[in-house]
N, C-alpha and C positions, 0 to 999 in steps of 0.2 A: 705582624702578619702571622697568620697563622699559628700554632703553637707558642710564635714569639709573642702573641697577645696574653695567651696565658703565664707566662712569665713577667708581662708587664701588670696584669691587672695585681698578680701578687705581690710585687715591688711597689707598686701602687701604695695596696693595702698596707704593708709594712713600713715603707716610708711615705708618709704623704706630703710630708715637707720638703719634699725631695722629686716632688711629681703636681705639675700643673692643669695639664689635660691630658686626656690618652687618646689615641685616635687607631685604632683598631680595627684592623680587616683579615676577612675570613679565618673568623678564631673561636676558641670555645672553651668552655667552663670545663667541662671534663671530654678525655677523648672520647670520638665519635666509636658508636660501635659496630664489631662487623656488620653486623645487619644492617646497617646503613649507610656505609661504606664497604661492600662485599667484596671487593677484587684490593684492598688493602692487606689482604693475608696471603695470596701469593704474589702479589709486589715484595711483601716481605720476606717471603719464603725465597725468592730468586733474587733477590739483593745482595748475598753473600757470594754467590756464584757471577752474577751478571753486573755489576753496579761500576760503571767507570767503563766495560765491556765493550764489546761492537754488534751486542747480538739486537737485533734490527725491532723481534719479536719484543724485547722487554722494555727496548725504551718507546716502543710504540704504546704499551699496555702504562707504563708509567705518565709517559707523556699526555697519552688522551684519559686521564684520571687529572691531572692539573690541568691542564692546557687546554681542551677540548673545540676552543672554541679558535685555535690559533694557527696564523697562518702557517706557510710552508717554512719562511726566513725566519719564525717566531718557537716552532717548534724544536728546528735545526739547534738553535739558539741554546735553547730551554734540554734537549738533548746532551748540548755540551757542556753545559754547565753540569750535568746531572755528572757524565762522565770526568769532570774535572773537580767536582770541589770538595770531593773527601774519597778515601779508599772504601772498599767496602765494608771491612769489617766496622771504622767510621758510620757509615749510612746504616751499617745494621743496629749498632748502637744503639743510634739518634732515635732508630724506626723502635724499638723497642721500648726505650726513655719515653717518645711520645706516646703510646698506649697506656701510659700509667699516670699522664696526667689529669689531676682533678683542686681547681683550685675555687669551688664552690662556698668551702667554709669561708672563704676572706673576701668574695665580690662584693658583697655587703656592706665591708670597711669602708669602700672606695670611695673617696667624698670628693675626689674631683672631677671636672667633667667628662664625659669619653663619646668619641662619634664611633658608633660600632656600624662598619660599611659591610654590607656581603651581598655575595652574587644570588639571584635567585636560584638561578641553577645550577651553583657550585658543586661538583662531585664529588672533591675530597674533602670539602666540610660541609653538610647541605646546611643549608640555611634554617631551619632550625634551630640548629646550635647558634648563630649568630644570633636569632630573636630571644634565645633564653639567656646571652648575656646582656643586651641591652633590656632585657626585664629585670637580671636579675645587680645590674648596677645602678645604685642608687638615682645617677645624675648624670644619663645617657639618652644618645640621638641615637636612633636606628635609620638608616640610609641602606632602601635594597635597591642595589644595582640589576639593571638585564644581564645575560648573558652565563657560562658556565664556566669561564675559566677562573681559576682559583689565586693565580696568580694576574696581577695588572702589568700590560703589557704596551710597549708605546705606542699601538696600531688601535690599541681601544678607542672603541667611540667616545667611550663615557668618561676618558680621560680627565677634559676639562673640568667636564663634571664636579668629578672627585677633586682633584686640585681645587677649583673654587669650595665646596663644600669645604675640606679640611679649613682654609682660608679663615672660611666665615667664621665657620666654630672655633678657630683660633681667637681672631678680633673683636669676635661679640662680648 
């Protein structure tokens, strides 16, 4: 998911003996840039000061950039996690590592299958970026799902969905 696609599609590429399909959601070749994601610069700007925090304002702004489309017990969720799974300085890190990736030269390699899934209305990777890795991987399904959140949540309609899909492109 996410950034962690791009780290697969390269592990892919490098080992492929070591990788049988990929199955890939809202992820991308190279990161998205501000201009497409425009409120990803002061998410990052206020990471350092606010990230784990209680300030109500930033996990609202962070939350409704992933999550958008999520309920109240889904947000709350997604809130906690944000406040619990690394310190700040951690998340500024991470937020800084992700801007710099570009793993375009090696999609190319990738000779085994991959289901690349994304939302159509994803906000913090628009869909875009998901169409130009399933273009630009050799031996990929593109599957766009409704909806904006960027994150899959257990309240999703499309749930099933996706679990069968994965499924099939596993077994076929």
């Amino acid at each position: 998911m996410s950034e962690g696609g791009s780290t697969a599609i390269k592990y892919a590429a490098k080992h492929p003996e070591r990788v049988s399909h990929l199955v890939l959601w809202g992820t991308f070749l190279v990161s998205p840039s501000l201009d497409d994601v425009p409120q990803i610069a002061p998410i990052a700007r206020l990471v350092p000061k606010h990230w784990g925090g209680d300030s109500a304002a930033f996990h609202q702004m962070f939350t409704a950039t992933f999550l958008p489309d999520g309920n109240a017990a889904e947000n709350e969720l997604f809130n906690e996690l944000q406040r619990t799974s690394a310190t700040p300085e951690t998340a500024a890190a991470f937020l800084t590592s992700m801007i710099k990736i570009d793993v375009r030269d090696v999609a190319g390699d990738v000779k085994v299958p991959a289901l690349v899934l994304h939302r159509k209305g994803d906000l913090a990777i628009p869909v875009k970026y998901g169409k130009e890795v399933a273009a630009e991987l050799p031996n990929s399904k593109l599957v766009l799902l409704d909806g904006s959140n960027h994150w899959c949540v257990t309240e999703d309609e499309s749930l099933d969905f996706v679990i069968q899909s994965i499924e099939a492109f596993i077994t076929a």
